[in-house]
C-alpha positions as CSV (number, residue, x, y, z in Angstrom):
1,X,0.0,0.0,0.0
2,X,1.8,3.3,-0.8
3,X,1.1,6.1,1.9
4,X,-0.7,8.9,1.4
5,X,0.0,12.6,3.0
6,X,-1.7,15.5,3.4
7,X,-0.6,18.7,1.4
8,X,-2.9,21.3,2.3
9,X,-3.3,21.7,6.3
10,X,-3.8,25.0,7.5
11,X,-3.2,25.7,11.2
12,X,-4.5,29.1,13.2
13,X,-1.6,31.2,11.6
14,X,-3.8,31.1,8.9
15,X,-6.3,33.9,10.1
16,X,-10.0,33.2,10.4
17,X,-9.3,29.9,8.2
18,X,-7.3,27.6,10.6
19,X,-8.7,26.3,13.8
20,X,-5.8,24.6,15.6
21,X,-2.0,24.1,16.3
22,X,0.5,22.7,14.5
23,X,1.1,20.4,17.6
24,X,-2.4,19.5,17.6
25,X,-2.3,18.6,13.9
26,X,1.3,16.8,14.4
27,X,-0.2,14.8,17.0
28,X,-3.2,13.8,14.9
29,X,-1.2,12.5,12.3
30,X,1.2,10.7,14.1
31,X,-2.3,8.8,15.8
32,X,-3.2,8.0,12.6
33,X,0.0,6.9,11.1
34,X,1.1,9.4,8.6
35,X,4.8,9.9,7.7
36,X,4.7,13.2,7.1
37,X,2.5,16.4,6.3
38,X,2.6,19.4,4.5
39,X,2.0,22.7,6.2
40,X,0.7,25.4,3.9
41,X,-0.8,28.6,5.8
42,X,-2.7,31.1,3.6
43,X,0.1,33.7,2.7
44,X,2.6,32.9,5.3
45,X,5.4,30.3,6.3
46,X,5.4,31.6,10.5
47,X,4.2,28.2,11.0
48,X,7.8,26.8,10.0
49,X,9.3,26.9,13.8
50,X,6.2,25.4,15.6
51,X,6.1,22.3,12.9
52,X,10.1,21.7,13.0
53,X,9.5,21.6,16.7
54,X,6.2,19.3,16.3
55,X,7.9,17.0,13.9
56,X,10.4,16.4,16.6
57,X,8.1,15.7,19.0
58,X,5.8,13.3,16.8
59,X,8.3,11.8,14.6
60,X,5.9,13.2,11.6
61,X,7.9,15.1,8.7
62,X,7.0,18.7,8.4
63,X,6.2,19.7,4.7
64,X,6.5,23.3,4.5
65,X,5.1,25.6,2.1
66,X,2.3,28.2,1.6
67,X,-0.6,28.5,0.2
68,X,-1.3,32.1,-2.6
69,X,-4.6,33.5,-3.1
70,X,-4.1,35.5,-6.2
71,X,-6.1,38.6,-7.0
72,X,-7.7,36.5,-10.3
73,X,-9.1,33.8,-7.6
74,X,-6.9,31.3,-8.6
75,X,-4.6,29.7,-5.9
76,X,-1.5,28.3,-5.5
77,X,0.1,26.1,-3.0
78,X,4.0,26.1,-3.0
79,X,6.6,24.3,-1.8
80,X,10.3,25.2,-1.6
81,X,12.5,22.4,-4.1
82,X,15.0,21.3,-1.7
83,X,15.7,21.5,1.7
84,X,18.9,23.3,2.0
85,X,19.7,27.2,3.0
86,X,19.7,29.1,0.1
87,X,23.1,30.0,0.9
88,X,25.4,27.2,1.9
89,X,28.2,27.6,4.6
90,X,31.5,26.7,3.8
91,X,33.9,24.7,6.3
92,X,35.9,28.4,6.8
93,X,32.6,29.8,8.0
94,X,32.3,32.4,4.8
95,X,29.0,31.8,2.4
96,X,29.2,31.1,-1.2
């Protein structure tokens, strides 16, 4: 059986839209057995610390991404490509 995950869960950073925690949803999923899900508040990623810290907790991978309403009423969920900083730290200390 291949398992399934949920993309779109919005918790209550996303303002009059979201009803709960990412801890509460964390735990949820981690009840029910999912590997991982994907965090995507309405035009903000501020959710980012409280799932890293929930996945620790649960065990359940944080997806992180956002979800934009565009003025023409269509929306968009997004997802960053890879995991690493932007900016990669080289063993001196100095960016590249």
């Amino acid at each position: 059986m291949t398992a399934c995950v949920e993309l779109q869960v919005l918790t209550h950073f996303s303002l009059l839209r979201g009803a709960f925690s990412p801890e509460e949803f964390f735990s949820a999923a981690a009840l029910l057995g999912y590997p991982a899900i994907g965090v995507s508040d309405v035009g903000t990623v501020a959710v980012v610390v409280r799932a890293w810290e929930a996945h620790k907790a649960t065990g359940v991978r944080s997806i992180a991404g956002a979800r934009i309403d565009l003025a023409c009423g269509r929306r968009l969920i997004i997802y960053p490509k890879r995991a690493a900083p932007a900016v990669e730290i080289n063993a001196n200390g100095g960016a590249e």
